[in-house]
C-alpha positions as CSV (number, residue, x, y, z in Angstrom):
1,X,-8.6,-19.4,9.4
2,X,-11.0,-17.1,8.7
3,X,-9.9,-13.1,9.9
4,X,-12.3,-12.7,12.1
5,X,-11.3,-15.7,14.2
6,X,-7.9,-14.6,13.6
7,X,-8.7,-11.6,15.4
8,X,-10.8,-13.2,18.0
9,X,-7.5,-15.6,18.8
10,X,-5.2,-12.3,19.1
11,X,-8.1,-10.6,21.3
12,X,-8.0,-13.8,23.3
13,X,-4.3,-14.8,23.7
14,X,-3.9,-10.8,24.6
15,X,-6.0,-10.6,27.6
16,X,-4.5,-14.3,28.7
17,X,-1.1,-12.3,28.9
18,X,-2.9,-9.4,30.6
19,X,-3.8,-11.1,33.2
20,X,-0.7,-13.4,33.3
21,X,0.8,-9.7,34.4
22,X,-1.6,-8.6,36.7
23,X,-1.7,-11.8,38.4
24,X,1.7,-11.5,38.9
25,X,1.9,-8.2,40.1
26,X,-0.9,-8.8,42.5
27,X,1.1,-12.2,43.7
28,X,4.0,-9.2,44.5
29,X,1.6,-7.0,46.4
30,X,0.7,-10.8,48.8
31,X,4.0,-11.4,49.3
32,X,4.9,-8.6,50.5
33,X,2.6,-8.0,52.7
34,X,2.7,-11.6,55.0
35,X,6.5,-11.2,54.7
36,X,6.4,-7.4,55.7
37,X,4.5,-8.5,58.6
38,X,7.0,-11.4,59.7
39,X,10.3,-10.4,58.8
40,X,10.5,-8.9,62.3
41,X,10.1,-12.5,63.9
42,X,12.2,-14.1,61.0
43,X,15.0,-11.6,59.4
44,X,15.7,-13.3,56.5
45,X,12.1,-12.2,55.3
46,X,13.1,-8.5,54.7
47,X,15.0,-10.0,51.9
48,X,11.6,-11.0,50.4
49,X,9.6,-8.0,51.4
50,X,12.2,-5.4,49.4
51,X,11.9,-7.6,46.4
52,X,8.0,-7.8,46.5
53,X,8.5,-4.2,47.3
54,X,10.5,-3.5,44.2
55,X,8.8,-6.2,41.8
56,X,5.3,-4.1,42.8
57,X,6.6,-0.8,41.6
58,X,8.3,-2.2,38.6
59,X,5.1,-4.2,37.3
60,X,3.1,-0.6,38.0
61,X,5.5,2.0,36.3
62,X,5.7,-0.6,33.4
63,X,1.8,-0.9,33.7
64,X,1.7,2.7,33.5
65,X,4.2,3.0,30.2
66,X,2.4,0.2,28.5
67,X,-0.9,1.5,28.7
68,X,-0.1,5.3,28.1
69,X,0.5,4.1,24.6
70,X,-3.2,3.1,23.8
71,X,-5.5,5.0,26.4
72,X,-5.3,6.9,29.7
73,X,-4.1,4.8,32.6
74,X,-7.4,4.6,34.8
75,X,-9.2,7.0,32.7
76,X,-7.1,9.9,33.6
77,X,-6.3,12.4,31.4
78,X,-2.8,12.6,32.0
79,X,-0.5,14.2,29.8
80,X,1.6,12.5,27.1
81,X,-0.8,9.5,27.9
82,X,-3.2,7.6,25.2
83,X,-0.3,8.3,22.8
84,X,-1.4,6.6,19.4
85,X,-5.0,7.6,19.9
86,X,-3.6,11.4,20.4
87,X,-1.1,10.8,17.6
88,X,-2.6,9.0,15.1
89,X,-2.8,11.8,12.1
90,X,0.6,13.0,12.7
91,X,2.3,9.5,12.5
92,X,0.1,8.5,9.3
93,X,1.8,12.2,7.8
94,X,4.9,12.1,8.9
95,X,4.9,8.1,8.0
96,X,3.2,9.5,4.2
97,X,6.3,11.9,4.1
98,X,9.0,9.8,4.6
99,X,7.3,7.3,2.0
100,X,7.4,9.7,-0.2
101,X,10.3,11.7,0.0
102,X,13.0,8.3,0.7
103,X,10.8,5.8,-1.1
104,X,8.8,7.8,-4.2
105,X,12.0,9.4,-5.4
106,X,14.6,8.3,-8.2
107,X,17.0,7.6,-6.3
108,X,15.6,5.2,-4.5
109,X,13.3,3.0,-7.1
110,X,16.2,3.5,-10.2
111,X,18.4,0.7,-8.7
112,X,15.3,-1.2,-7.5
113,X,13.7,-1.5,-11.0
114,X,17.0,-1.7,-12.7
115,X,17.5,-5.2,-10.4
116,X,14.0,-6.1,-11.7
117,X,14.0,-8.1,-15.3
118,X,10.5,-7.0,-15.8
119,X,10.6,-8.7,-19.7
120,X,12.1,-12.0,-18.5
121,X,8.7,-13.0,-15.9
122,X,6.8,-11.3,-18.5
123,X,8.1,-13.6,-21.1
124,X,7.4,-16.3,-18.7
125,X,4.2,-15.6,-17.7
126,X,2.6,-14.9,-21.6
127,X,4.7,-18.3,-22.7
128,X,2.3,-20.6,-20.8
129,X,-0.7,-21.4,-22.6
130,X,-3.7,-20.6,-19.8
131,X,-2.4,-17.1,-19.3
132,X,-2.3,-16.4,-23.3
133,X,-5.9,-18.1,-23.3
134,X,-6.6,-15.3,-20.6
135,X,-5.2,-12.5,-22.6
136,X,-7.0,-13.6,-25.6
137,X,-10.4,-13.4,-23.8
138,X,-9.5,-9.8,-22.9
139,X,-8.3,-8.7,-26.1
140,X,-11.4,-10.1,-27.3
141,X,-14.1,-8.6,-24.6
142,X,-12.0,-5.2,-25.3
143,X,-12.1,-5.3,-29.2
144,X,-16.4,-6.2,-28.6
145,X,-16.3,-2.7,-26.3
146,X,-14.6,-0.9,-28.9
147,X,-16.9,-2.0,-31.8
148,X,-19.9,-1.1,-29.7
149,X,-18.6,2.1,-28.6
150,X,-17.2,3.6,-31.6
151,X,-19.9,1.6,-34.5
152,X,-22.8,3.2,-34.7
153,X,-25.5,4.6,-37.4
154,X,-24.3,7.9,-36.5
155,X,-20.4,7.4,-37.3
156,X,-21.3,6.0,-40.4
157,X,-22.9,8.8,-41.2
158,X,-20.8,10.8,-40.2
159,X,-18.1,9.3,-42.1
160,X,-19.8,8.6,-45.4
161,X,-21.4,12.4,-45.7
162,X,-19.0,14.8,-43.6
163,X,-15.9,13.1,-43.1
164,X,-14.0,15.7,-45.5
165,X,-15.4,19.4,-44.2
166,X,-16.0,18.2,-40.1
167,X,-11.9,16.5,-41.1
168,X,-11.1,20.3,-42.0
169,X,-13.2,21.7,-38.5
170,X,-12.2,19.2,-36.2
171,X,-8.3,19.4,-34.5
172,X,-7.0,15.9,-34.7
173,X,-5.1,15.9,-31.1
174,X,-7.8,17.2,-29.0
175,X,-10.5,14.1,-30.4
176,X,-7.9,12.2,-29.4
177,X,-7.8,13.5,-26.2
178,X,-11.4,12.3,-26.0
179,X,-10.9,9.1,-26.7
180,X,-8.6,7.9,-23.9
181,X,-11.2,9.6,-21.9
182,X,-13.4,6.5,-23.0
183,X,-10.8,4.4,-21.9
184,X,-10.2,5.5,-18.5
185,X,-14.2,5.4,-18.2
186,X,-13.6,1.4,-17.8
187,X,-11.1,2.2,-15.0
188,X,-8.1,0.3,-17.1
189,X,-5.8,3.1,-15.8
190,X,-6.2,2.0,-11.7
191,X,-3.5,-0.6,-12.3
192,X,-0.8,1.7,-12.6
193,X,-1.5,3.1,-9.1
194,X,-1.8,-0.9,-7.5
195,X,1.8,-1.7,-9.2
196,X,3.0,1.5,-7.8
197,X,1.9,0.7,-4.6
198,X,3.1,-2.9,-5.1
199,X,6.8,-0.8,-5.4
200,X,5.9,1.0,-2.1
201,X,5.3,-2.3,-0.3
202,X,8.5,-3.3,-1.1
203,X,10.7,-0.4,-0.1
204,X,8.9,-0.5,3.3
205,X,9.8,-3.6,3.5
206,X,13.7,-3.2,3.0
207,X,13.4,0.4,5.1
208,X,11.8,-0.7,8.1
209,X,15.2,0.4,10.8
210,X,15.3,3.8,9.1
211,X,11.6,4.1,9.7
212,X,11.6,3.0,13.0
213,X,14.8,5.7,14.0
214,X,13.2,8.1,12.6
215,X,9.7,7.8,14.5
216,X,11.9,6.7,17.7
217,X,12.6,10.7,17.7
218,X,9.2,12.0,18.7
219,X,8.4,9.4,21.6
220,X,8.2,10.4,25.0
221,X,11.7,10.7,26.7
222,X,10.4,8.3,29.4
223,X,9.6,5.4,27.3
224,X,12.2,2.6,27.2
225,X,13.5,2.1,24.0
226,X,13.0,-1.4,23.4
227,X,9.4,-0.4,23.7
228,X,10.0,2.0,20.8
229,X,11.6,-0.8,19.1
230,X,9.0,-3.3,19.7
231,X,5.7,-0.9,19.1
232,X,7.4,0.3,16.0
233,X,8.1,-2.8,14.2
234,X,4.4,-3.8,14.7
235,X,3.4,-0.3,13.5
236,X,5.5,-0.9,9.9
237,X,3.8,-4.2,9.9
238,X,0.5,-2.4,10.6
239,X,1.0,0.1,7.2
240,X,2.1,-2.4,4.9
241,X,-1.1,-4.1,5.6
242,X,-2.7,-1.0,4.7
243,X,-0.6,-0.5,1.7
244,X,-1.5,-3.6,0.3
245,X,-5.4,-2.9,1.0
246,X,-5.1,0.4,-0.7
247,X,-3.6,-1.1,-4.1
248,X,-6.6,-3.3,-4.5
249,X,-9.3,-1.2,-3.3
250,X,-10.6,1.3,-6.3
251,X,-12.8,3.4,-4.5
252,X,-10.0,5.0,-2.3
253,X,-9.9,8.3,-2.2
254,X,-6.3,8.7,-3.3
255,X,-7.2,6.9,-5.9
256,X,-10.1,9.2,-6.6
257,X,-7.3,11.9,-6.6
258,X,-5.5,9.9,-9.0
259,X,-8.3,10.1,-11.6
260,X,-8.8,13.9,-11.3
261,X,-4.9,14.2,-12.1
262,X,-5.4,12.0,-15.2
263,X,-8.3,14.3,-16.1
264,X,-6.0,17.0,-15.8
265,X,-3.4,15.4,-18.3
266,X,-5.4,14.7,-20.8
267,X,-7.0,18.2,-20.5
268,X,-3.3,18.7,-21.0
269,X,-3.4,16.7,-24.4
270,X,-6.5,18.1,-25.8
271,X,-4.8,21.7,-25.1
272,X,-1.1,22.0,-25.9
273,X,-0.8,23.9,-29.0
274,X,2.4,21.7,-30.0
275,X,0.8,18.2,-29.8
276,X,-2.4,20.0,-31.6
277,X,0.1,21.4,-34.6
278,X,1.6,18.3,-35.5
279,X,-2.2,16.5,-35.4
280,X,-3.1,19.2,-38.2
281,X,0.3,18.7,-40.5
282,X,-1.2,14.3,-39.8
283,X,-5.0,15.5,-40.9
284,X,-3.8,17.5,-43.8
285,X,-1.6,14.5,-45.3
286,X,-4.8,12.7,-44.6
287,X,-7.0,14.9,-46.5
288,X,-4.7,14.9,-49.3
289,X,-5.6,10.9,-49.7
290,X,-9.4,10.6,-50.0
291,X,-9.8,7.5,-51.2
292,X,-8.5,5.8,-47.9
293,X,-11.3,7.3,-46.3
294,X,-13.8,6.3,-48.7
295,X,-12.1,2.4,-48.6
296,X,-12.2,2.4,-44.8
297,X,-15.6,3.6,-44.4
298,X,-16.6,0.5,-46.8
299,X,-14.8,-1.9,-44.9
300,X,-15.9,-1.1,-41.5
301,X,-18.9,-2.5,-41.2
302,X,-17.7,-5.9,-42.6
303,X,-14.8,-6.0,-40.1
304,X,-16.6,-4.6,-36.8
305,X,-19.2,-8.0,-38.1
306,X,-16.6,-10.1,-38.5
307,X,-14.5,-9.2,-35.6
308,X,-17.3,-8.9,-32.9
309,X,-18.2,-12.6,-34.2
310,X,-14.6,-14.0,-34.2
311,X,-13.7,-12.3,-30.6
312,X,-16.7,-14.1,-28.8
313,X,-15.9,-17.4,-30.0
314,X,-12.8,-19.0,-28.0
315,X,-12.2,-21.8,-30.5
316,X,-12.3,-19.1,-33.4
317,X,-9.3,-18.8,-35.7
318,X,-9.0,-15.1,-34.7
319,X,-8.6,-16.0,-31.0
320,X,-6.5,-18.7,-31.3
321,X,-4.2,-16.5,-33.4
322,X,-3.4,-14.3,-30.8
323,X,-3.2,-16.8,-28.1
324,X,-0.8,-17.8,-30.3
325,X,0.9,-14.3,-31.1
326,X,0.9,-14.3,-27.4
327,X,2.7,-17.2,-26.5
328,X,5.5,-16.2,-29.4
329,X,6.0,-13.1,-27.8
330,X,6.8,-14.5,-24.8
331,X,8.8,-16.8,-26.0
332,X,10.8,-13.9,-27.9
333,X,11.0,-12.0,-24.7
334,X,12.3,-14.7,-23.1
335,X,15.5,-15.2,-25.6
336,X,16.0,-12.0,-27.1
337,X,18.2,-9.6,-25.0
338,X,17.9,-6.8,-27.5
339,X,14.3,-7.3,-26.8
340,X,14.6,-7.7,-23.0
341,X,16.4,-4.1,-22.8
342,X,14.0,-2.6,-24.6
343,X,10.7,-3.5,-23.0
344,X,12.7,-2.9,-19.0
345,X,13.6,0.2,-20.2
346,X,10.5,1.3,-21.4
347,X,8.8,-0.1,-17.9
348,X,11.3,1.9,-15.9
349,X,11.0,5.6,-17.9
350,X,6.9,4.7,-17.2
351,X,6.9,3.8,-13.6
352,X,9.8,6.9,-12.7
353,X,7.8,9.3,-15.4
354,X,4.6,8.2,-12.6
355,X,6.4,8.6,-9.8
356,X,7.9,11.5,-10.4
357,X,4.5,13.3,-11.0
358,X,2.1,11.3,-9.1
359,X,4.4,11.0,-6.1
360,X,2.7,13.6,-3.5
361,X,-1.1,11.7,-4.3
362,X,0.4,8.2,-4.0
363,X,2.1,9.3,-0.6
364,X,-1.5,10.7,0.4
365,X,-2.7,7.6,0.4
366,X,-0.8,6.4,4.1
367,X,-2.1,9.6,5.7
368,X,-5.7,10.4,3.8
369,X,-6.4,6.8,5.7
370,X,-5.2,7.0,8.5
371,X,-6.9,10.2,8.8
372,X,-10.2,8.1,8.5
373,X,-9.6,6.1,11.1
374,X,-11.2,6.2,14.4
375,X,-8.9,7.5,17.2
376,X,-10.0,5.0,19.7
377,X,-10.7,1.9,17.5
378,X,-7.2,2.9,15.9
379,X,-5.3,2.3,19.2
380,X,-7.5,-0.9,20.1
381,X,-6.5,-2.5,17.0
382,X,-3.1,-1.8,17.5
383,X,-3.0,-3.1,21.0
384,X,-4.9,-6.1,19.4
385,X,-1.3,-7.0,17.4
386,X,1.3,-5.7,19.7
387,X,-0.3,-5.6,23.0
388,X,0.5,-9.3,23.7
389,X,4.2,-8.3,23.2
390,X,3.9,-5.3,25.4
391,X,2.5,-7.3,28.2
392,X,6.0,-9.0,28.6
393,X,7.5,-5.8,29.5
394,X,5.3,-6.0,32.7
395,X,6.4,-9.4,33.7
396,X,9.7,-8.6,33.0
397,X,9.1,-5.1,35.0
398,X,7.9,-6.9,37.9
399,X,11.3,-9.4,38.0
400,X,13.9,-7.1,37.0
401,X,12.3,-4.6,39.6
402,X,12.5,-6.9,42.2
403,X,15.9,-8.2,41.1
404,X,17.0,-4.8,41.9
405,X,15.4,-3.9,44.9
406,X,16.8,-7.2,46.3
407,X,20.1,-6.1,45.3
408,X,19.7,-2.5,46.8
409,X,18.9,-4.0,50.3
410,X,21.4,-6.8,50.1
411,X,23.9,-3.8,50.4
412,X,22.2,-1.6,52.4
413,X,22.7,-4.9,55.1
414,X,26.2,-5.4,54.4
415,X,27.1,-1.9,54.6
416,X,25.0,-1.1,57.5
């Protein structure tokens, strides 16, 4: 079913229940009226009448609590009504907060990626033979980018007549610096963020009672708390959607955020005068050795030819090669521990390194979006997942509220 008629069914099934409610209250408000009228003629009716009477202002005062969440009862502006709508930016905050301060932290997602054997479904997953055909058709379409980027008339001119005094100009570190910006011009970099909120997913997930106490705090004092219960686990349900929207769109803002903080690193790189001192003791030993440039600049053109040929063709012996490599890799990864150690290590110094630094942008992305969101269509989609539930607190309202009204008059006759 497509989500459109997924939404049309919710829209639909939520009004059924809305008026499931009112129709009941408004059955209250009936009986109690022909039995107010009669119960002087036949006693037994005043029984009926107080639990109408009750039942009508249990289903309103539960009407009233139910709909102060999403608008103003009757289009009054009363206060502490149209709650979410009013609310919205602070819940996304304090909601990006907690995410980040109980979930983004190393306390929390060191045990969680220790418990992960990140090499072992790597292993897996290269071992099979589509997903090392698939790899080998990146490594390919990436080695044709490269060639195209970096072979031109100009480097080889560059090489063959200026390589040694532009060598002696040039800092090695900081060129360096400029090439990973031609990487994260194709983007590459965006996965990290996606995996990251993959993680973030996950701890909501396993986190959802502590979430839901701590947002329980700020509701109003007169709202039941089943009701906090109830609108809160549909809220968590309502972010993780949004977390998992956020890790595959690229265009998000955070994630534009993101890419300015890379910038800034690898403005870092190009700038620290430690990295850019032991780039000059590399460049001097290379300009010691000047044949190797010399035998490198004659064999680039025949290997950029030859490799740019061999990538494109699947059934080439280069290709098949490293869909080979691949799938030995795997298979290594698989049944080496030593191996297994290293590689989950490495994943987990990455992804805390990230988190550790990134945190506070990651965590913006919850409340930048929320921040986006329309007020009113905001609460409207909100009541379009919960409010079906919510509408059972009415009908229940309407019987408990005439359970006890009958009681209350039941002893008001015997004691009287």
């Amino acid at each position: 079913m497509q989500l459109a008629q997924v939404e049309q069914e919710k829209i639909r099934r939520l009004n059924e229940m809305k008026r499931l409610a009112t129709g009941l209250l408004l059955l209250m408000a009936v009986v109690f009226v022909v039995a107010h009228k009669a119960q002087e003629s036949v006693s037994w009716l005043s029984y009926v009448s107080a639990f109408a009477e009750a039942a009508m202002i249990g289903a309103l005062a539960d009407w009233f609590a139910v709909t102060a969440l999403f608008r103003h009862p009757m289009g009054i502006p009363i206060p502490h009504t149209a709650i979410i709508a009013r609310r919205k930016d602070e819940i996304g905050e304090n909601l990006a907060a907690f995410v980040r301060d109980n979930f983004l932290v190393e306390d929390a997602l060191q045990p969680r990626i220790k418990g992960i054997d990140f090499a072992r479904r790597l292993g897996g997953w290269m071992s099979q033979a589509d997903n090392a055909r698939r790899l080998a058709g990146d490594a390919g379409a990436f080695a044709r980018w490269f060639l195209d980027v970096f072979d031109s008339t100009a480097l080889r001119h560059f090489l063959r007549e200026n390589l040694q005094l532009t060598m002696r100009q040039i800092q090695i570190t900081p060129l360096v610096g400029r090439s990973l910006d031609l990487l994260t011009a194709s983007d590459h970099h965006q996965e990290l963020i996606s995996a990251l909120t993959a993680v973030a997913r996950r701890q909501l997930e396993q986190n959802k009672d502590r979430i839901r106490a701590r947002i329980k705090k700020r509701s109003p004092w007169w709202l039941p708390k089943f009701v906090d219960q109830e609108i809160y686990d549909k809220l968590v349900t309502e972010f993780e959607e949004l977390l998992e929207r956020v890790g595959e769109d690229t265009e998000n803002e955070a994630r534009q955020n993101f890419n300015r903080e890379v910038s800034k690193f690898l403005d870092a790189l190009k700038n620290d005068p430690e990295v850019i001192a032991r780039g000059e003791r590399l460049k001097d030993e290379l300009l010691n050795h000047p044949e190797i440039q010399q035998y490198f600049f004659d064999i680039w053109n025949e290997i950029s030819v030859y490799l740019s040929r061999e990538s494109a063709d699947p059934n080439s012996r280069i290709r098949r090669k490293i869909e080979a490599g691949i799938m030995q890799f795997g298979e290594a990864l698989l049944h080496s521990q030593d191996m297994q150690e290293q590689v989950n290590d490495w994943i987990s110094d990455v992804v805390l390194y990230v988190v550790g630094h990134y945190r506070h942008e990651i965590s913006a992305v919850i409340s930048d979006t929320v921040k986006r969101w329309d007020a009113e269509a905001t609460s409207q989609r909100i009541e379009i997942q919960i409010g079906r539930d919510l509408q059972f607190i009415r009908i229940n309202g309407t019987l408990v509220g005439g359970m006890v009204g009958l009681l209350i008059h039941t002893v008001i006759q015997v004691i009287g």
